[in-house]
C-alpha positions as CSV (number, residue, x, y, z in Angstrom):
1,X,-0.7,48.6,-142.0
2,X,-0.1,51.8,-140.2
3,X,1.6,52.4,-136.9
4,X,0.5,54.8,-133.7
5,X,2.5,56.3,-130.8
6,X,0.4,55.6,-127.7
7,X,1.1,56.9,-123.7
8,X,-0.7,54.6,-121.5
9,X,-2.0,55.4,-117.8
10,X,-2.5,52.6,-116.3
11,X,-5.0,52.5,-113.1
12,X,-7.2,55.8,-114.1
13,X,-10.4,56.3,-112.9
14,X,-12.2,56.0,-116.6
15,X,-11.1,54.0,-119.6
16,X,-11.1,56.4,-122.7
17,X,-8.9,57.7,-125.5
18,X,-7.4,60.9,-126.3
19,X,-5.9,62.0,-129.4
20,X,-2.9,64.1,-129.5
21,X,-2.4,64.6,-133.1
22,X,-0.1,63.6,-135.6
23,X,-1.0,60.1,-135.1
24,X,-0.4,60.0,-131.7
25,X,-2.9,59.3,-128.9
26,X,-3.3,58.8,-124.7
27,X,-5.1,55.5,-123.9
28,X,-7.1,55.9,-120.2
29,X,-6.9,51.9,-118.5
30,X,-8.1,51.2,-115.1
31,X,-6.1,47.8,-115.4
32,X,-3.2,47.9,-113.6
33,X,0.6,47.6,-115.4
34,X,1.3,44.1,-113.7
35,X,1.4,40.7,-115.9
36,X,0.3,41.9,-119.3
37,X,-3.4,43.6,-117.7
38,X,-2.8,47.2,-119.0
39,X,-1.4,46.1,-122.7
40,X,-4.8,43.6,-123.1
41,X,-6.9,46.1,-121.9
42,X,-5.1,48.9,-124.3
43,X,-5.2,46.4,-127.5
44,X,-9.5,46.2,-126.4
45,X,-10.2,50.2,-125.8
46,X,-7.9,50.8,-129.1
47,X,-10.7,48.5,-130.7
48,X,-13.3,50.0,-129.6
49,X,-12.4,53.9,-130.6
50,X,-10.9,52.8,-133.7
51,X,-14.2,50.1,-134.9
52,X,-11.6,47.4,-135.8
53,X,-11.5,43.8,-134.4
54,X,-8.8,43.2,-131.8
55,X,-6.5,41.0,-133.9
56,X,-5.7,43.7,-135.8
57,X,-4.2,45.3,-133.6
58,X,-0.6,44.6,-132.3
59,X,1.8,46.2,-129.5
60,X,5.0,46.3,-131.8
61,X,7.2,48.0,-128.8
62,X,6.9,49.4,-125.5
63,X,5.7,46.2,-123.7
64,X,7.2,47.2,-120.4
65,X,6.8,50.9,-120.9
66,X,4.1,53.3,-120.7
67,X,5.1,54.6,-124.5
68,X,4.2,52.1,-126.9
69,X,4.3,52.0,-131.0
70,X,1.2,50.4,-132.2
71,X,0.2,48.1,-135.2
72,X,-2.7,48.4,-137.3
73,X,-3.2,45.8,-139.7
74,X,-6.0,46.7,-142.6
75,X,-7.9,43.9,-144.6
């Protein structure tokens, strides 16, 4: 298992991924941050850059906020 920092913006114009370095990265959603739609839509752009199936991937904390710690699960 490893762990990622991650900044979200919710309600941009284009979903992508940026990485900052040191394992951190800027995750692009055009969802909005109301009942759950950004972290979903996070998890499901996270598995696309990374090529890795969307269970394995967990929001550990940061639920509410735009600065999440992210799961990886290997396997």
């Amino acid at each position: 298992m490893r762990t990622i920092s991650v900044k979200v913006q919710p309600r941009a114009s284009v979903e992508k991924v940026l990485e900052t370095g040191n394992g951190e990265y800027k995750v692009y959603t055009c969802k909005p941050a109301v009942d759950g739609q950004a972290n979903k839509a996070v998890i499901e752009i996270l598995s696309k850059y990374l090529e890795i199936k969307k269970n394995r991937i967990r929001i550990k904390t940061g639920h509410n906020s735009k600065n999440k710690v992210i799961e990886i699960y290997n396997g």
